[in-house]
N, C-alpha and C positions, 0 to 999 in steps of 0.2 A: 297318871296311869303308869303304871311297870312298864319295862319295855327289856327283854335283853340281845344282846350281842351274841353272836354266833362266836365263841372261843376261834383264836387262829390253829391253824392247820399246826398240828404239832411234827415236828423234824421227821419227815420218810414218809407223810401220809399220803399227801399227793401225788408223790408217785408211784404210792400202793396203789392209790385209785385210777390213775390211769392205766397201767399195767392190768387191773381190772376192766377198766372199760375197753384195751387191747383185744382180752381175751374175750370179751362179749363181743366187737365186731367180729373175731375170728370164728365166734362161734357160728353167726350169721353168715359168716362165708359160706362153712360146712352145712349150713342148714340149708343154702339156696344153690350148692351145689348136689347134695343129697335128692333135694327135691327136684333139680332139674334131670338127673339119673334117672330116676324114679319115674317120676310123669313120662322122659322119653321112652322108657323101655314100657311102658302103658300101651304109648301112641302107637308104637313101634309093633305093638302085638297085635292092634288094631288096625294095623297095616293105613293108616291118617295121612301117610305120606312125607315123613319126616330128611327122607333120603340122607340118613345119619343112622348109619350102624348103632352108635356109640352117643347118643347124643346127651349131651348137649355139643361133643366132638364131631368132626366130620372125621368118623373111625370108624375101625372093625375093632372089636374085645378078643385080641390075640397075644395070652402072656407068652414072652419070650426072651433069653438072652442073644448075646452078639458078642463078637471080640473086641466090640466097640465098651462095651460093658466094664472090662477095669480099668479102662482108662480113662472113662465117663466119670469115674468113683476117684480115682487118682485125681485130677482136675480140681472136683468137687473138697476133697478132703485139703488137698493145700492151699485153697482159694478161700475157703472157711478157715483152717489153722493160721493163715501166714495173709491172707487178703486186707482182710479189715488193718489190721498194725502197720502192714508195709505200703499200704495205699495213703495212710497217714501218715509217712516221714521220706517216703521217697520223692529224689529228685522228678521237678514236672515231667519232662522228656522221655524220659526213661519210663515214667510210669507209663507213659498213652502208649508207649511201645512194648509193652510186657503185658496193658489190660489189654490188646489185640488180641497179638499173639493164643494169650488164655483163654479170652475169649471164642477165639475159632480154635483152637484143640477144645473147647467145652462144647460147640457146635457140631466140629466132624465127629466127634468119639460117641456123641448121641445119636448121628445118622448112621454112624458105623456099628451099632447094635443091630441095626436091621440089614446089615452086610453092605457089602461096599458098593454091590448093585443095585441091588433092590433101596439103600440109601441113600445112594447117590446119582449114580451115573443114568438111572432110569426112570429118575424121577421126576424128568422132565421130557422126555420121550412120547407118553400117550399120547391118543389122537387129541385129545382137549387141550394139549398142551402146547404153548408156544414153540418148540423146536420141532412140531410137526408140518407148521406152515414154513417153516425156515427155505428147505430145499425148493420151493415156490415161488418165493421170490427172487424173481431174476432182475425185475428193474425196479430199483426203491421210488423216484417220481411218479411210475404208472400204479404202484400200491399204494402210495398215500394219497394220486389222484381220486382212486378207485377206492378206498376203504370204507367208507359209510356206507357203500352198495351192497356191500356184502357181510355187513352185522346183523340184518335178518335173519332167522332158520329158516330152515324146508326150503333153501334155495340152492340147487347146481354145485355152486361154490362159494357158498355161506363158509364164515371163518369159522375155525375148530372154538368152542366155549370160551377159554380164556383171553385166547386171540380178541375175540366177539365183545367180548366184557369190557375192556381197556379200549384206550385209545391206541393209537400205534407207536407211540414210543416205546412200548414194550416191547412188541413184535422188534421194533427198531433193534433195539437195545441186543437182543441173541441174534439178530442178522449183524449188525457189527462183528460179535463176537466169530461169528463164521467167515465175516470178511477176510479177519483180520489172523486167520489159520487158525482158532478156539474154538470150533465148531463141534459139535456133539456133545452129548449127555452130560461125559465129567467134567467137561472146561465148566460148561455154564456152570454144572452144579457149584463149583468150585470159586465160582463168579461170584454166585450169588451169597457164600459163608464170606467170602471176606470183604464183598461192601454191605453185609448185612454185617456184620459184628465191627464195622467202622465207626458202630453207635458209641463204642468205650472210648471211641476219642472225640467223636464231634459232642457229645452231648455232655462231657468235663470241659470241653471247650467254649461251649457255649457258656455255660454254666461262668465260670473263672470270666470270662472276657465280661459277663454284667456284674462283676465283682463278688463273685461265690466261691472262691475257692476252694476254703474249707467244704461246702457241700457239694463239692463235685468229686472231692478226694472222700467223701463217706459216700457218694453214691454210685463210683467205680465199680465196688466188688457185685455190687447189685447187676447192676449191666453185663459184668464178665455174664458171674449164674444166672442170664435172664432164662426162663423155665422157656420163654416161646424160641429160643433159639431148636426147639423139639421140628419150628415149622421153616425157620431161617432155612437150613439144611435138611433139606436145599427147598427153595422156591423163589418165583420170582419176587413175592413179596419181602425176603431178605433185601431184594436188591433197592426197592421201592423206600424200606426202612433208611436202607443207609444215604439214599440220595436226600428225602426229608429230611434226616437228622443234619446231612451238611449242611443243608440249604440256608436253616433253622441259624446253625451254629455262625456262619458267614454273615449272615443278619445282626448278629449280635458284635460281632470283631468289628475295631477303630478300623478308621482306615478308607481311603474312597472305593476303593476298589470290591473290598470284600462283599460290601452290601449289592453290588451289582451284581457278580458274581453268584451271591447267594439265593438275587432273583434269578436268575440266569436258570439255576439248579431247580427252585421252587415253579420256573416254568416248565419244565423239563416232567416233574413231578406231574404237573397236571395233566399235563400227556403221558404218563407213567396208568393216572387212574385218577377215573371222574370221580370217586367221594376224595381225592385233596384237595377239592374247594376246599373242604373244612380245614385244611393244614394253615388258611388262613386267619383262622384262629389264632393258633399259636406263634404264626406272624408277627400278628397285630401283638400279642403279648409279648414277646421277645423286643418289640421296638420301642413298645412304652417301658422296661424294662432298662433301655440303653441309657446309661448315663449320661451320655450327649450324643448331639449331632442325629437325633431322632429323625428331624425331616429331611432332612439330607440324604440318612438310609433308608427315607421310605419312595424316598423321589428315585433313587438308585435301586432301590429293589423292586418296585414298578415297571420302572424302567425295563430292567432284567427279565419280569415276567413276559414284560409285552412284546419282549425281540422275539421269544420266541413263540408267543401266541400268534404273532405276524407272520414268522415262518414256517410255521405248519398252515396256515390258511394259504398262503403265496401257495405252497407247495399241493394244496390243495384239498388239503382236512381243515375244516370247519370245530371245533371243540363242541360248540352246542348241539347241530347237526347228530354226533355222535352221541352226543348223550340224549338226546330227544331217542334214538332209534336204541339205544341200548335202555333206557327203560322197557321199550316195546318185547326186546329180546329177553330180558330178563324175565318175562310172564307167562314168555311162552316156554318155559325148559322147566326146572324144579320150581320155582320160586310160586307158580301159582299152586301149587298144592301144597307146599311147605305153610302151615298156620301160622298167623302174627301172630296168636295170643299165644303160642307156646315160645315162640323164639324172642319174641320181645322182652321177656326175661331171663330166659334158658340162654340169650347170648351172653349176659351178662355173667353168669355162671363158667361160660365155657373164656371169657375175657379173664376171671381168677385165675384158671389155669394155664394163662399164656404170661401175664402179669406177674400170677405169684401169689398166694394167700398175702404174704406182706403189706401189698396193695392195700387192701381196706385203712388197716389199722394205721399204718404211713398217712394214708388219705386224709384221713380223721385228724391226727396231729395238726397236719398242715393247715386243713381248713380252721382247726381251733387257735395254731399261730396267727393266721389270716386275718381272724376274727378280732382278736387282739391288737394289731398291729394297725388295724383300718377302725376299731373305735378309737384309738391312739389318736389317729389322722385326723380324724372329725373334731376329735375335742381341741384340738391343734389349727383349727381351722383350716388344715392343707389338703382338701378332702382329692384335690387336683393329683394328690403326691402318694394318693393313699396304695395304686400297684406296688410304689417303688417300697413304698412304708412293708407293706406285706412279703415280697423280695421273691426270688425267682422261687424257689423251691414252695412257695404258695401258688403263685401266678401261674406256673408253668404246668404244674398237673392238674391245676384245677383249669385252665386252657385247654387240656388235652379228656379230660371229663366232660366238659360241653359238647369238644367235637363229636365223643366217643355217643355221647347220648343224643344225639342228632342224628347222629349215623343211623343210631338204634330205633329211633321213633320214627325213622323216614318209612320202615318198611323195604330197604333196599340192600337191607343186609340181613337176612334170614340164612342166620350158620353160615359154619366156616372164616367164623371174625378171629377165632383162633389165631389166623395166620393174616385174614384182612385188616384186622386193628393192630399188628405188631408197629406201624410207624406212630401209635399214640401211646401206644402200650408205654415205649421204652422212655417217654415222659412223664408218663403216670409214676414210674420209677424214681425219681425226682423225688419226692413226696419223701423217700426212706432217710434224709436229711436228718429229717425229724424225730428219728427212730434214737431212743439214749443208745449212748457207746455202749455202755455198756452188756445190751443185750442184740447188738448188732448180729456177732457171730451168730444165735441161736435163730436171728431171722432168716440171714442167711443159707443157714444148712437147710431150713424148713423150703428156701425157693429152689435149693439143688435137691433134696428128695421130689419134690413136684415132679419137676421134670425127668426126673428117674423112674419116679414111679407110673408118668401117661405113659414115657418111651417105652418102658419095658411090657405093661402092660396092655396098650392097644398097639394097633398096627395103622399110623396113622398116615393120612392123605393128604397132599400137595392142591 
């Protein structure tokens, strides 16, 4: 019987074809971002209940500029010209201190389109908002004794929505800030742009310390232009990003201390907000990830979690307790009218725009290195070896993809992941490693248009 062989790939084909299959995931982006516009402004006319101007955003469709506006384009323009090249020869230190920097002028210049007020200083003011309960708290032991009693609605003194939603580290978190003379609008806002763009250092940090360096120095500029920096600036869930991304990045650093430390933080998180259970995930992958001393940072980061899981029960919040009653709350405000079948994938759509069209095609890559690298392992018989075989920039987004779709199938995140998945978001990130050098720059500019073009065009909500 005849039989023939498939000619080899002649010089430049396959990466015509991937470059093709690039553009067919981007095309699926656009298609499931189209149709989630589409279906919501449907639902929206049918008045369904989507409580989403803008959806698959939690927005109003208000184009406009701000003075925040050439300097948003400034940012964008040298961060694309001069990012990619000088993230690749610049000394470490230097760089973690310049992608900040970049990073929050990319942050303020896009809240400052929407003025300085209306962007900043008031964006955490409303009655739903954390620094509405602020002036109420006069004794921090009788509000952490008291806190679960008052995450019901339609009660006397039921907490303000956000308040309600979290556990009280949050709440915490801006009563410090007032303790400590930071009280009001701008401080917090201002709070929460530079421990939310602390991601450009924890997450090269993390990265480099499981021995990734090179992809932490191509995954920089991505971080700087992360598009959800649109929800970072300001909110609280900037703040939440940047405590996960340390927590993350401490789990991975040698050292005895660090891994304690980063439970420390990752406990901290869970009383920041009940879905970073799932930050657990990325935990668990960061640790099988560590080149040594695995049990040792998971006995230290245990550790870590549980001082402070111990200290908020002492003090008198319960974790479960809370979240037992905060699903209750959650059904009785928007959330029971808001439809699963629409948001269960229209979140996904509105996660591209926080992410970055990038995202898919990154993803794709990764998971095809992945795939590679763990039949590598098997045929190797190391199948025990097969995370480390695969390496961070596989493990790590496709860790933060699980959580992300857990999140999503729970039903307890219907809109507004916009700004709730920004602590997975900026690992999904991870994944652009993958991306050839070559056409880095052009992804790039694609995730600073994103966010130029929600900022300017809706008027978006905290």
């Amino acid at each position: 019987m005849r039989t023939t062989t498939r000619p080899p790939d002649a010089p430049g084909r396959a990466p015509t074809r991937r470059r093709r299959v690039d553009l067919t995931v981007l095309g699926v982006e656009a298609a499931l971002l189209l149709l989630a516009v589409a279906v919501g402004a449907v639902l929206n006319a049918r008045d369904t209940g989507l409580h989403a101007d803008a959806a698959p955003l939690y927005a109003t469709w208000r184009p406009h500029l701000g003075w925040g506006t050439p300097a948003a384009v400034l940012v964008a323009v040298v961060t694309v010209g001069a990012g990619v090249r000088w993230a690749s020869t610049a000394r470490w230190g230097p760089l973690l201190g310049t992608a900040w920097l970049a990073s929050a002028a990319w942050t303020l210049s896009l809240a400052l389109v929407d003025g300085w007020s209306a962007g900043l200083t008031e964006r955490l003011t409303p009655q739903a908002e954390y620094l509405h309960e602020v002036p109420g708290v006069t004794d921090v032991p009788a509000m952490l004794a008291g806190f679960t009693g008052r995450i019901l609605d339609f009660q006397p003194d039921s907490w303000s929505t956000h308040t309600a939603g979290h556990p009280p580290g949050a709440l915490l978190f801006f009563v410090g800030l007032d303790r400590v003379g930071l009280g009001g609008g701008t401080a917090a806002a201002l709070a929460c742009v530079l421990l939310g763009t602390s991601v450009t250092v924890s997450v090269p940090v993390a990265l480099r310390a499981l021995g990734a360096e090179p992809a932490a120095r191509a995954v920089l500029p991505f971080l700087v232009l992360l598009p959800g920096a649109v929800w970072v600036g300001a909110s609280a869930d900037g703040v939440f990003t940047g405590v996960v991304a340390a927590g993350l990045a401490l789990l991975a650093v040698r050292g005895r201390l660090a891994p304690a430390a980063g439970g420390l933080l990752l406990g901290v998180a869970l009383h920041l907000s009940y879905g970073f259970v799932l930050v657990g995930v990325l935990a668990v992958a960061v640790l099988a990830l560590r080149p040594a001393g695995r049990v040792a940072a998971l006995a230290a980061g245990l550790a870590g979690v549980g001082t402070v899981v111990v200290a908020f029960t002492m003090a008198g919040f319960w974790w479960w307790d809370g979240y037992r009653l905060v699903v209750e709350r959650y059904y009785q405000g928007w959330a029971a009218d808001r439809p699963y079948g629409y948001w269960v994938w229209a979140n996904l759509a509105a996660l591209l725009l926080c992410a970055g069209p990038t995202v898919g095609p990154a993803l794709r890559r990764a998971v095809a290195a992945g795939v590679v690298a763990v039949r590598s392992a098997w045929r190797s018989a190391t199948l025990r070896l097969a995370a480390r075989a695969a390496g961070p920039t596989v493990v790590l987004p496709v860790a933060a993809a699980v959580a992300v779709l857990a999140a999503d199938l729970s039903g307890l995140s219907k809109a507004e992941v916009e700004r709730i998945w920004l602590p997975f978001a900026v690992w999904l990130l991870v994944a652009t490693a993958h991306l050839p050098a070559a056409t880095r720059r052009w992804w790039l500019a694609g995730q600073a248009v994103t966010a130029l073009a929600v900022n300017h065009l809706l008027w978006t909500v905290s």
